[in-house]
N, C-alpha and C positions, 0 to 999 in steps of 0.2 A: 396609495400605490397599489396597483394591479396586480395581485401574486403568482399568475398564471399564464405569464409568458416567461419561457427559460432564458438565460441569459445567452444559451448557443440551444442552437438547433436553426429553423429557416428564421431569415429575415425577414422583416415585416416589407410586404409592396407598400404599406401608406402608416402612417401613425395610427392610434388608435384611444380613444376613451375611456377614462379608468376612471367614471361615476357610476357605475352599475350597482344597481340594488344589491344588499348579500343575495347569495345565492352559494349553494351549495355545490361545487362545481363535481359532476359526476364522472368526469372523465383523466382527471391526474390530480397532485394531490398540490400545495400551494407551494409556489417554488420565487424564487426573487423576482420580480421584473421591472423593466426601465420604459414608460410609457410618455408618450407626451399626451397634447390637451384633444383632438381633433381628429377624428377618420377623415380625410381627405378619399373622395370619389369623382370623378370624372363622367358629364351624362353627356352621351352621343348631341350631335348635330338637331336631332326630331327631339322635340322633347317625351319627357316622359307619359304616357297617356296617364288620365286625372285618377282612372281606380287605382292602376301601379303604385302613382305615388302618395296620395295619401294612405296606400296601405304600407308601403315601404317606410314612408316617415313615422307612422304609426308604430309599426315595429323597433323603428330604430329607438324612438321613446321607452317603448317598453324593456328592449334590452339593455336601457341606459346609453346609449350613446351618442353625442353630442357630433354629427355630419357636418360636412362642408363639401358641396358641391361645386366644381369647377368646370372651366371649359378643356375638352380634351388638349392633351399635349400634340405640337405635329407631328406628324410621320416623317423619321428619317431612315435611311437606311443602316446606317450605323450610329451608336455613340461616338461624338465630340470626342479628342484627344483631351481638352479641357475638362468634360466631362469627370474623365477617368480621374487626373487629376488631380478634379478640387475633392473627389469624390461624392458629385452630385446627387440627389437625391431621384430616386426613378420617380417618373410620371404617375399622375396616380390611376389608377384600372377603371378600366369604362362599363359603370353598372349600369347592366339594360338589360335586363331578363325580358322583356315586354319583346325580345328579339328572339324567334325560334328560327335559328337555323336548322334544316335537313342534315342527320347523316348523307343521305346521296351528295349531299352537297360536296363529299369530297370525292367523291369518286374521277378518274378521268383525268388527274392534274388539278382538280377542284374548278366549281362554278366561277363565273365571274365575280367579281367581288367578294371572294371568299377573305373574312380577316388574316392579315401575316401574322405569323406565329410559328414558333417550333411544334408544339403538339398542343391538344386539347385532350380534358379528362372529364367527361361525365358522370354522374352519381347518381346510383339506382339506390333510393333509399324507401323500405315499405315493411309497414309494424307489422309482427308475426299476428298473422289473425286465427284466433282460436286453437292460440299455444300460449303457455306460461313463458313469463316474461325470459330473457333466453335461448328460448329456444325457435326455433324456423323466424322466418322474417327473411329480411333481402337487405344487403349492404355488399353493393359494386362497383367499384370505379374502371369505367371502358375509357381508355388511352387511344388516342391514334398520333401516328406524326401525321404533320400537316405534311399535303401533296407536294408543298415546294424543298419539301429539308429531305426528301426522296430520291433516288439517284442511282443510274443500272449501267454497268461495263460493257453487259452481253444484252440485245436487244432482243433475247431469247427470253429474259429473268426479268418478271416489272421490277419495276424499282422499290430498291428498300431504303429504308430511315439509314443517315450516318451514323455513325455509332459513336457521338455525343448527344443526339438525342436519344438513338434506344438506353443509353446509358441514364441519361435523364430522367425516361419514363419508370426506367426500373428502380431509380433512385426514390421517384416519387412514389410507388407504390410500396417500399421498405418502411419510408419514413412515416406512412398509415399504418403498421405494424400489417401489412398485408402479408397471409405468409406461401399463398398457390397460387401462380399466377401462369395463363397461358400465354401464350404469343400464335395469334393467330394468320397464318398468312395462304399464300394460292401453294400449287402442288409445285411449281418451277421454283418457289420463292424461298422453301423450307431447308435444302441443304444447302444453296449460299445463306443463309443467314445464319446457320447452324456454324457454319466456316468461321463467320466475321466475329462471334460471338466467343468461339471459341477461340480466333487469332489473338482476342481484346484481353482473354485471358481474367487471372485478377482484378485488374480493373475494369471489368465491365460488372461481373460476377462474385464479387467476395463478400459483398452486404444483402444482396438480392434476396426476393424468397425462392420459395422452387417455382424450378421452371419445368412449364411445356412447351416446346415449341412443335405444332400439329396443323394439320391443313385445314380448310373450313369444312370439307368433306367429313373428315371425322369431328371434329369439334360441333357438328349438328345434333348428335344422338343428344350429345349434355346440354348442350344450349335447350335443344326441345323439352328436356326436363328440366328445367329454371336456371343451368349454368352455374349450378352451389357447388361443382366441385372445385369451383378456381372464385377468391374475393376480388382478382383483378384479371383483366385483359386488356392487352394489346391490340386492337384489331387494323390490320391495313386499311390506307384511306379506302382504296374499294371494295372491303368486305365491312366497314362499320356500319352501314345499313341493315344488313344482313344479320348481325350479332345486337345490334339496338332493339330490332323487330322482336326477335324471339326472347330477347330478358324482359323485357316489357311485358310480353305475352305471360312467360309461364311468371310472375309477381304482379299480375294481373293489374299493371299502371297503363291505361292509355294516355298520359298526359304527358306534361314536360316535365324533363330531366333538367338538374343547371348543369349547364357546361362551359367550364374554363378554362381560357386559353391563355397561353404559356409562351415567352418569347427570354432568349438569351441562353438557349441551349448548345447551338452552334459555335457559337464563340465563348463558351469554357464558363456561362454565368453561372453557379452555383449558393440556393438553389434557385431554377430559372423564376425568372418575375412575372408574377398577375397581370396581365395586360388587356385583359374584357371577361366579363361576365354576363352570358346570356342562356338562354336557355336550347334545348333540342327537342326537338317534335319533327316524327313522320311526316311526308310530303317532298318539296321540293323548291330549290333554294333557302328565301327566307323567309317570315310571314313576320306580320305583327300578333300577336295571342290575345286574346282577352285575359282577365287576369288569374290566374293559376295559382291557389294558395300555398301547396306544397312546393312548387319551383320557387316563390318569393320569399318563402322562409329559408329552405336549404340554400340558395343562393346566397341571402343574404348569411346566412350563419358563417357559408365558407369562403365569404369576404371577408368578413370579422375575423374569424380565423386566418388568413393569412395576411392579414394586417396583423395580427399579433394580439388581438382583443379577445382571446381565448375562453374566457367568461364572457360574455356578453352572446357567444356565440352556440355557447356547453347552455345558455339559460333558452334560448330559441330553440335549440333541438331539444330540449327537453320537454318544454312547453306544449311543442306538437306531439311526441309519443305519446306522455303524459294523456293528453288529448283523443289522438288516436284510441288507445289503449281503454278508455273510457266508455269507447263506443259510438265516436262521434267522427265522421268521414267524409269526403265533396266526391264529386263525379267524378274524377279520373280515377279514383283510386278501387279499390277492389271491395266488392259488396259482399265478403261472405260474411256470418253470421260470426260475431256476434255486433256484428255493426249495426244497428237499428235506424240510425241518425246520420240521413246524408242532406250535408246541407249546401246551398251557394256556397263559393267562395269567400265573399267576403263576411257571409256571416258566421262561417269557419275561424277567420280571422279576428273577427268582435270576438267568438268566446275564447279563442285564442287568451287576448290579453285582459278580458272582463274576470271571468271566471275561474277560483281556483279548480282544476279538473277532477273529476269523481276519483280516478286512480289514484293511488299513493304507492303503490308496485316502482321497485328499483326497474330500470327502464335498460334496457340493454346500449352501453357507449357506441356514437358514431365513429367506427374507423375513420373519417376523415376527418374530425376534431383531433386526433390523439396530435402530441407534438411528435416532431419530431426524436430521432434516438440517436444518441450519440455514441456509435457504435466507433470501436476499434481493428484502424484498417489491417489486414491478414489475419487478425481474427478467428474466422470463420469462411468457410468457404459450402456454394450456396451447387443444391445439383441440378445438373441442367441435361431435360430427357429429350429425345426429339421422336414426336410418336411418326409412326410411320403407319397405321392402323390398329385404332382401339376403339372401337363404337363403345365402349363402357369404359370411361376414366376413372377412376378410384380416388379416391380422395390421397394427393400426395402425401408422403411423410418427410420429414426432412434427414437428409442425407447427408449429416456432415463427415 
């Protein structure tokens, strides 16, 4: 039995594997859990290209878990009334990192063929180079709604998210223990949302971390200095290009981000379901990538994670820090010293799982492994700032 998924918190999008090596789980501490035999994942239409998946399989070996690939479920526009129910089991999520969509991609109403979804969360994750463990490093999750769960009364105001996905979003970045978060939107867009937010009252706000909500105008000064005064952001579909570019830049990653998309926020699903897994890269629409070792670890770690296979997922991220941390690094990522060892991809990935790694340093946890919290509702209430101009954000504090 797998001790590291709680009996409440999110549910799992697929079943998940509970043969993993011991492993020490660095991220919570061992609590009950109810596991079946198989991760169930779903690969798009093209298959997988041959590095992805032997390095994906590969992986999946080593963090003990035992896959089942399927053919995607179809597209409908709602759940079955039978569905609900018999209480069916959801479709299982379509892993394909080997897929970099564009940020621009959503801009405009979103490209053609943009995946349906309520919102998407990408994660900027990159080992403190030349600090003790701890200290600097980069862990972000950027949120957008998707362009269609978008919607404006006044043809003056673009259009903003309903507010069962901003609810969503903000749900999602609570339950990473995320504790400053922005919300970034245009100049016309800040005081209706500020309105809707505060109509929504407690329930939109009671569990949330602190907020900003600011225009891209001022939200530039901190972005251009690496964006560490907020762990999460919001960014509208037509500014996530804009806020992608510059975190990248000052965490010195050119490469892919995994980004997961999220569908059943509209219709009250709680928390919403994993529905694709791919990656983000600069550019425009969508590209195929060659294979990118840090997007196919973190991706897959935070499919395992929301499958529920919390260990197997704490043992992959750790493996890379670990890794990182040793001094050993590929092309996308940032050349400062004391990185000496930059190597391919995939032979990133051989020492990945060959070698135990030179560091033995406690490794700083991924806020987006943590489980979920099971907070209680009126609790606590969460403060919500709306900057109006402040080229120098401060690190919030919270304001109960």
């Amino acid at each position: 039995m797998d001790h590291s998924r709680p009996m409440q918190g999110r549910a799992p999008a697929a079943s998940a594997s509970s043969v993993a090596p011991p492993f020490r789980d660095p991220v919570s501490a061992a609590r009950l859990a109810v596991v079946t035999s198989r991760l169930r994942l779903a690969e798009p239409g093209d298959a997988a290209p041959e590095a992805w998946r032997v390095e994906r399989d590969a992986l999946l070996a080593f963090a003990g878990v035992d896959a089942e690939f399927v053919s995607p479920a179809p597209a409908r526009r709602l759940p079955r009334m039978g569905d609900w129910a018999r209480g069916a089991a959801a479709p299982a999520p379509v892993f394909a990192p080997w897929l970099g969509w564009s940020p621009a991609a959503f801009q405009h109403g979103g490209a053609p063929g943009l995946p349906a979804a309520d919102f998407v969360a990408g994660y900027l994750i990159e080992h403190a180079r030349g600090a003790a463990p701890g200290q600097g490093g980069t862990d972000i999750v950027l949120l957008s709604p998707h362009p269609a769960t978008c919607t404006s009364d006044d043809v003056a105001i673009p259009p903003l998210p309903r507010a069962g996905v901003l609810r969503a979003m903000i749900r999602a970045a609570a339950a990473e223990g995320r504790e400053r978060l922005a919300i970034i939107v245009h100049q016309r867009q800040r005081n209706a949302l500020a309105r809707q937010m505060l109509a929504a009252g407690k329930a939109l706000m009671q569990d949330g971390p602190e907020l900003d909500i600011l225009t891209i105008e001022d939200a530039l000064p901190v972005l251009m200095q690496s964006g560490r005064a907020w762990d999460a952001i919001i960014a509208m579909p037509d500014l996530r290009s804009i806020v992608f570019a510059l975190l990248g830049l000052g965490a010195g990653v050119h490469g892919a981000w995994p980004l997961l998309w999220f569908a059943g926020a509209r219709h009250g699903t709680h928390p919403p379901r994993l529905t694709l897994v791919t990656s983000e890269v600069a550019g425009e629409g969508v590209a195929r990538l060659t294979l990118d070792a840090p997007a196919l670890v973190h991706g897959l770690a935070l499919t395992l994670h929301e499958a529920g296979a919390h260990r197997a997922a704490g043992r992959l991220h750790e493996a890379w820090s670990r890794l990182r941390d040793s001094g050993v690094s590929t092309t996308t990522r940032g050349q400062d010293a004391p990185y000496g060892r930059t190597l391919p991809d995939a032979e990133f990935l051989a020492l990945l799982r060959r070698e135990p790694p030179v560091s033995q340093r406690p490794q700083t946890p991924w806020r987006a492994l943590k489980c979920d919290k099971v907070t209680l509702a009126g609790s606590q209430s969460t403060g919500l700032r709306v900057v109006a101009s402040n080229p120098q954000i401060p690190s919030p504090k919270k304001g109960r």
